[in-house]
C-alpha positions in Angstrom: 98.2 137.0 71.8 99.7 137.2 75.3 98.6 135.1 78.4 97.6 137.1 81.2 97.8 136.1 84.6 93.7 136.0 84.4 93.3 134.1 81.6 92.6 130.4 82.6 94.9 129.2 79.7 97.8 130.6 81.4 100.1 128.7 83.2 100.3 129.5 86.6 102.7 131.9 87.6 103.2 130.9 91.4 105.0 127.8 91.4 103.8 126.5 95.3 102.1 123.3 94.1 105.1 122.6 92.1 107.9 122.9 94.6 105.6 121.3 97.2 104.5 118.4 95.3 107.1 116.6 97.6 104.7 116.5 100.5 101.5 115.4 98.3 101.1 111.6 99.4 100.8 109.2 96.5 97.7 107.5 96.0 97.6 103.3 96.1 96.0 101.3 93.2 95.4 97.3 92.2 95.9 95.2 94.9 98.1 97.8 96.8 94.6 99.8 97.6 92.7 96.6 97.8 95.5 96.2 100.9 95.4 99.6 102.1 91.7 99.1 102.5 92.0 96.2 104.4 94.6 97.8 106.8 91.9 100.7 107.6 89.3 99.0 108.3 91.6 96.8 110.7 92.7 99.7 112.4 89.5 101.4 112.7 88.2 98.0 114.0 90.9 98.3 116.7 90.0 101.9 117.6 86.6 101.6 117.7 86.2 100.0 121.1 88.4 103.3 122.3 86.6 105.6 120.6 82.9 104.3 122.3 84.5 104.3 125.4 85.6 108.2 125.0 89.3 107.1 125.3 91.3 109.7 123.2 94.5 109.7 124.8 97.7 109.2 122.3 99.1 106.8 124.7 95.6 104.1 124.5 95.6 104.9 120.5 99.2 103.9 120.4 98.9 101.0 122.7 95.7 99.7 120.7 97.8 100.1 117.1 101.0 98.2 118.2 98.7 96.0 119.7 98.0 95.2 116.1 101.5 94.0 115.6 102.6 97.4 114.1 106.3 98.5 115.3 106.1 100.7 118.3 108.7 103.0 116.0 105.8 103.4 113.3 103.2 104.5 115.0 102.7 107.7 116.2 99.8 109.4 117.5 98.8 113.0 119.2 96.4 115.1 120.5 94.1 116.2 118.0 92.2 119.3 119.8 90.4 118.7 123.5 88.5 115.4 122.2 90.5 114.0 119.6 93.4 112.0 118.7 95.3 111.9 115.3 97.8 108.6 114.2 100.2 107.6 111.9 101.3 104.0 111.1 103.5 102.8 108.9 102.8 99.3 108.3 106.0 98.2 106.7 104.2 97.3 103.2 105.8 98.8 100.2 105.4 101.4 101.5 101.8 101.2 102.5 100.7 103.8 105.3 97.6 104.9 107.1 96.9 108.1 108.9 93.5 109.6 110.5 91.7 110.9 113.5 89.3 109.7 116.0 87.0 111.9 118.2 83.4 111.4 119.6 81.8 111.4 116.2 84.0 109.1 113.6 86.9 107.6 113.1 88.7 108.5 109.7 91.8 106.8 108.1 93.2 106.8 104.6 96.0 104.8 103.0 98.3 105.8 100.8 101.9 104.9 99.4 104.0 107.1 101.2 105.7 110.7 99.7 108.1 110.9 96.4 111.7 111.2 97.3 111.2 110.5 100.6 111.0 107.6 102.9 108.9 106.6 105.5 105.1 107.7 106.1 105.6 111.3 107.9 105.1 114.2 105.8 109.0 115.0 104.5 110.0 118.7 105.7 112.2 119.5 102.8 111.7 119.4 98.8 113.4 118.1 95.8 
């Protein structure tokens, strides 16, 4: 008997999640996601006062994240639609970086352990 393309035993015949697995982050565990927890809720802690205040310009996010000690060359942060602001931060752990997005309603991080074959927290632009 034959696999066909609708038969859930088959293997998958488009191969996107394969040749993008590059950009899929790599989850932390042990004491490397006991850490990356930490760092969130330090950074969220630092946002916080922004985000009651209705301050969503990169510049204050970026300002308030470097004011944490983090290297002015790993943070980043943008616009994230009219009320919004998104951020990256590499921390310099190994490797151990946090991105999210803060608006009116929350502010949302996650860590992970960067990208395979690539280094450095931004998402890599080209495969294996």
């Amino acid at each position: 008997m034959t696999a066909r393309p609708s038969d859930p035993a088959a293997p998958p015949t488009d191969h996107y999640a394969e040749n993008h697995g590059f950009r899929v982050p790599l989850p932390l565990h042990g004491q490397s996601r006991c850490d990356g927890l930490a760092v969130v809720q330090r950074i969220k802690d630092a946002l916080e006062p922004l985000r009651k205040r209705g301050v969503f310009a990169p510049e204050d996010t970026r300002h308030a994240l470097t004011g944490l000690g983090y290297s002015p060359g790993k943070v980043q942060a943008h616009q994230n639609g009219p009320t919004g602001v998104g951020f990256l931060v590499d921390t310099g752990g190994s490797p151990l970086c946090v991105e999210g997005t803060m608006d009116r309603a929350s502010i949302k991080a996650d860590a992970f352990g960067g990208y395979p074959d690539h280094s450095g927290c931004d998402v890599p632009s080209g495969g294996h």
